[in-house]
C-alpha positions as CSV (number, residue, x, y, z in Angstrom):
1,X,24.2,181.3,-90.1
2,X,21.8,183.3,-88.4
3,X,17.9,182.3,-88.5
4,X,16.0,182.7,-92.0
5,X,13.1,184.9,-90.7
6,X,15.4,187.3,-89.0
7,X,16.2,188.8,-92.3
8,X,13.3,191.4,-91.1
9,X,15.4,192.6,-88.1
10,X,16.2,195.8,-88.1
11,X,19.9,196.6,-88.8
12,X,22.4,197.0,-85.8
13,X,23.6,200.8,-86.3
14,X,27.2,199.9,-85.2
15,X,27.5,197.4,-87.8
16,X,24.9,198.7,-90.8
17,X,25.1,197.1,-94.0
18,X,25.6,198.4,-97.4
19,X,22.2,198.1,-98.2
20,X,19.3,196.8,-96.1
21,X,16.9,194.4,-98.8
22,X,14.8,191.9,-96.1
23,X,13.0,190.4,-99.2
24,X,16.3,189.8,-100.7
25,X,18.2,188.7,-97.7
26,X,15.2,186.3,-97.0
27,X,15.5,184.5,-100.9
28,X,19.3,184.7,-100.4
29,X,19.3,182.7,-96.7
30,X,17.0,180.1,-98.1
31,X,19.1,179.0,-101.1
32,X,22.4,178.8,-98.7
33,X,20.2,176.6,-96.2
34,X,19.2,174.5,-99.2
35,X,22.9,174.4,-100.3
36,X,23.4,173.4,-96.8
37,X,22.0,170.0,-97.2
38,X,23.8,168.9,-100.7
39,X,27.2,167.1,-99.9
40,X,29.9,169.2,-99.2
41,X,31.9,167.7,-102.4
42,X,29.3,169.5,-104.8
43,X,30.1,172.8,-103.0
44,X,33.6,172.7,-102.4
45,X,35.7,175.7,-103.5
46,X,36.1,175.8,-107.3
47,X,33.3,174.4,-108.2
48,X,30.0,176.0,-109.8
49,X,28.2,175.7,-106.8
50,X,30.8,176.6,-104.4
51,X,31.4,180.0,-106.6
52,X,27.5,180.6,-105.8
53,X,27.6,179.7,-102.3
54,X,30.0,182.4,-102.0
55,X,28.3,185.1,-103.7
56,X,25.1,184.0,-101.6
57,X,27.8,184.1,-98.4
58,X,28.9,188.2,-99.6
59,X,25.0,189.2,-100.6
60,X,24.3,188.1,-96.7
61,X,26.9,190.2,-95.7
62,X,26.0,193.1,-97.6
63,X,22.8,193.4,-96.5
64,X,23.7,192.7,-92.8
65,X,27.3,193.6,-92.0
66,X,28.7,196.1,-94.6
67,X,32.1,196.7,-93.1
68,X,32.7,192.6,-92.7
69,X,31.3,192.8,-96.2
70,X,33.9,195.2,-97.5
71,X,36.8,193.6,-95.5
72,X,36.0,190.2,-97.3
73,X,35.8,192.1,-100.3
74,X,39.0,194.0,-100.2
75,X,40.8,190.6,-99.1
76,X,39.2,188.6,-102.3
77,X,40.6,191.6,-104.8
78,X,44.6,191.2,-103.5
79,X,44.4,193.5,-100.7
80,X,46.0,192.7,-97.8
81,X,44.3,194.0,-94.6
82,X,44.8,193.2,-91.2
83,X,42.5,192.2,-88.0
84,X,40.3,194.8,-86.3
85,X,39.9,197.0,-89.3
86,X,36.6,198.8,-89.7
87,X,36.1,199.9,-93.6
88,X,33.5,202.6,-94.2
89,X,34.3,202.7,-97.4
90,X,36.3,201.0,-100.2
91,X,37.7,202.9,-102.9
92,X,40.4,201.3,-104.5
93,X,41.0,203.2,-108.6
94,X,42.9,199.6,-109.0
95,X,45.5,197.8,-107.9
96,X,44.2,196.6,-105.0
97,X,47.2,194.2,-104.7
98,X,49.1,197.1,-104.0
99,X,48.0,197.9,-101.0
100,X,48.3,197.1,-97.1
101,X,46.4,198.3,-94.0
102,X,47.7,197.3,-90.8
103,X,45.8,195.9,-88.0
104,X,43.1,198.4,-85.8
105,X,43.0,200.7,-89.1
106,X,39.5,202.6,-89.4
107,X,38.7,204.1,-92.9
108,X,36.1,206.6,-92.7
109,X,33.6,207.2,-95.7
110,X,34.9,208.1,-99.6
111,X,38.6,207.6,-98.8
112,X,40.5,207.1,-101.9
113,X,43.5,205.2,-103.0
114,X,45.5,205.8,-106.0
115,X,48.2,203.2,-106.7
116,X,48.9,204.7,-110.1
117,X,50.0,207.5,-112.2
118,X,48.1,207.7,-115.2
119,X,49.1,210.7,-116.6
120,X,51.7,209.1,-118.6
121,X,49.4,207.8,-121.2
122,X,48.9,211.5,-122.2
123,X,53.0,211.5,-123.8
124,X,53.2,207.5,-124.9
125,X,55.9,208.8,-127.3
126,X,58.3,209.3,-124.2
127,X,57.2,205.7,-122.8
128,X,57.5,203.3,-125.4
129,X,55.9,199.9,-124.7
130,X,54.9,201.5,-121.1
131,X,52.3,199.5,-119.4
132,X,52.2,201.6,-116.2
133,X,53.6,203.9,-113.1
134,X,52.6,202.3,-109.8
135,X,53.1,202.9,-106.4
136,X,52.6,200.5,-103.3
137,X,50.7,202.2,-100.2
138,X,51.3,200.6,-96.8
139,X,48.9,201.8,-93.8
140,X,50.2,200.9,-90.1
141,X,48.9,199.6,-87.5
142,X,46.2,201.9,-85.9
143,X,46.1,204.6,-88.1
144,X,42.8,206.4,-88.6
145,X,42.1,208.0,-92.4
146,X,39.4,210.7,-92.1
147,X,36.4,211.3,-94.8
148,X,37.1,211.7,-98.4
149,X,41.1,211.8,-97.7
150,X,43.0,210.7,-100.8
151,X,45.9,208.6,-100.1
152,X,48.6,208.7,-103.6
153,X,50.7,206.5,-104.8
154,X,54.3,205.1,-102.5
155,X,53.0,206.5,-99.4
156,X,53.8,204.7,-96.2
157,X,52.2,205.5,-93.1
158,X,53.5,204.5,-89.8
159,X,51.7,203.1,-87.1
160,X,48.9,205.5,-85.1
161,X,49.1,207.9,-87.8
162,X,46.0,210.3,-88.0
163,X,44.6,211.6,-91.3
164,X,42.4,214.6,-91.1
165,X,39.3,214.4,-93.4
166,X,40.3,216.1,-96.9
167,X,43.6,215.4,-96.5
168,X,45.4,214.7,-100.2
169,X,48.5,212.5,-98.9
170,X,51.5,213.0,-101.0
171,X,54.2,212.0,-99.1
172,X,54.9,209.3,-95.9
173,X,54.9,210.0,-92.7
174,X,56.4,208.3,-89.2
175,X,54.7,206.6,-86.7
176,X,52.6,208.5,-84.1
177,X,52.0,212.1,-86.9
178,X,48.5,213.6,-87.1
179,X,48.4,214.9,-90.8
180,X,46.2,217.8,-92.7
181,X,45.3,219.6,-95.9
182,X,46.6,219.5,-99.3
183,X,48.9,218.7,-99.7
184,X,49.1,217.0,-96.3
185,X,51.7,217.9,-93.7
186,X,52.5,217.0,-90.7
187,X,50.7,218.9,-87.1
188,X,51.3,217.1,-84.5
189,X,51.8,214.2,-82.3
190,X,48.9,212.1,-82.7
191,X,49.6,211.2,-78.4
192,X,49.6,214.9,-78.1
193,X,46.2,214.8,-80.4
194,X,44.8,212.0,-78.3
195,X,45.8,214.0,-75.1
196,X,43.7,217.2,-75.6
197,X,40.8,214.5,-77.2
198,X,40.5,212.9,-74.0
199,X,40.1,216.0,-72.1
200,X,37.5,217.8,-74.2
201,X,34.0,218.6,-73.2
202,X,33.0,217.2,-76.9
203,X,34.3,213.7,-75.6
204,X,31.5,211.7,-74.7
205,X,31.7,208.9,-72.4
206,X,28.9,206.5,-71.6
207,X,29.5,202.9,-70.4
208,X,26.1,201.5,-72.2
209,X,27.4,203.2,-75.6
210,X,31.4,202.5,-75.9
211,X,32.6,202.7,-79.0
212,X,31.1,200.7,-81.2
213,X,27.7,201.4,-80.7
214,X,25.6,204.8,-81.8
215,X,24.3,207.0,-79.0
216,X,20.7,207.6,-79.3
217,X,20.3,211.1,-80.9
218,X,18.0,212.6,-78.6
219,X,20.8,211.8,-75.5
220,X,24.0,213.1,-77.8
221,X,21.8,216.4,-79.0
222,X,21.2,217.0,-74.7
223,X,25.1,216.1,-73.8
224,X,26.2,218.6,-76.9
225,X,23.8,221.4,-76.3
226,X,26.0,223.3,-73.9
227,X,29.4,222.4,-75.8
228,X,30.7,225.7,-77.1
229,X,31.7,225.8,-81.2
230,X,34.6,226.8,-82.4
231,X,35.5,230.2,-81.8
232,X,37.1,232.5,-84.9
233,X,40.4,232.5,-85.5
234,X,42.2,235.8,-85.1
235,X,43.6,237.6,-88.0
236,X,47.1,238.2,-88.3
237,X,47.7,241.7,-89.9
238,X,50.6,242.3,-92.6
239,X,52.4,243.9,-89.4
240,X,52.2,240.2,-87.5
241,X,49.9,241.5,-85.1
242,X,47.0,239.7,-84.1
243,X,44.0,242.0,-85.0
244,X,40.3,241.9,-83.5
245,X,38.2,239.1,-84.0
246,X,35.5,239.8,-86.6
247,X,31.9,239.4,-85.1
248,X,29.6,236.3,-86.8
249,X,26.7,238.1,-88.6
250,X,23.8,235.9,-89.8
């Protein structure tokens, strides 16, 4: 357990917590160094102490280490995830027992999964005694699921699958797909993705900020100022010709 008084520390950005309460964490460190010291019989698993010795253990982590925090979390409600995952967010509309991420899975922020259809409650007349319609979701190994994608019910994704932020995921896809839009479908290789990732002047490579840690902004704001944006697409015309770009006004 780390020391009582560092509870002021400032938060490591490349592991921040859910919500960052020093008073709090410094109350909540105290009781589990008092509970330290009782036998370990009074605060075995199962019993009344142990249950709050645990909820002292998650309130640490939340206020230290939110994506160990939501790991433990989605493991205590019946989900099974795998080593290595990084969880920026946990949004499970129930069911959690219904779903499995692989190891090396990153979840970026407001990802959603639905393990249920609950539109037949609007016609119980055609589904007597009904108590649900469920579908399992299985993530594989090193898959990445972009922001605010929405993964439905039955969907399997296989291993180093790529989920573009947005995406609404209907349907399973193999191993090694990069997926988009809504509904999602298949774009390309993610090795192909990966190929033209490593190559691209908006890659940023830095040996005393690998990937976990942040960047300072001032140094990532000077690396990106000469990166070009996006250029427009070109129009297609009802001919299939590819007309002039249209100039950016303000």
């Amino acid at each position: 357990m780390n020391g009582i008084f560092s509870a002021f520390d400032k938060p490591a950005i490349h592991q921040p917590p859910e919500i960052h309460q020093p008073f709090r964490l410094l109350v909540i460190r105290v009781l589990r160094r008092v509970l330290g010291l009782l036998p370990e019989r009074w605060v075995a698993e199962g019993t009344p102490l142990g249950s709050f010795s645990t909820r002292l253990m998650m309130g640490d982590l939340r206020r230290t280490d939110g994506l160990a925090y939501r790991i433990v979390r989605a493991r205590q409600s019946g989900m099974k995830v795998g080593e290595g995952c990084r969880l920026y967010s946990l949004h499970v509309a129930s069911e959690a027992e219904l779903i499995e991420l692989g190891n090396g899975v990153i979840v970026s922020g407001e990802v959603m999964f639905i393990t249920h259809d609950g539109s037949v409650f609007t016609a119980l007349e055609k589904f007597p005694a009904i108590n649900g319609h469920y579908g399992r979701i299985k993530i594989g190994n090193h898959c990445f699921i972009g922001a605010r994608a929405t993964i439905m019910p039955g969907v399997e994704l296989g291993d180093h699958c790529v989920v573009a932020a947005g995406a609404v995921v209907m349907d399973s896809f193999a191993a090694n797909s990069v997926i988009a839009g809504n509904p999602a479908t298949y774009v390309c290789p993610t090795s192909m993705y990966m190929e033209l990732k490593k190559h691209s002047p908006a890659t940023m490579y830095d040996s005393a900020y690998g990937f976990p840690l942040k960047m300072p902004p001032d140094l990532l704001a000077a690396r990106m100022a000469d990166v070009p944006l996006k250029a427009p697409r070109r129009k297609i015309t009802t001919t299939g010709r590819v007309g002039p770009q249209r100039a950016i006004t303000g």
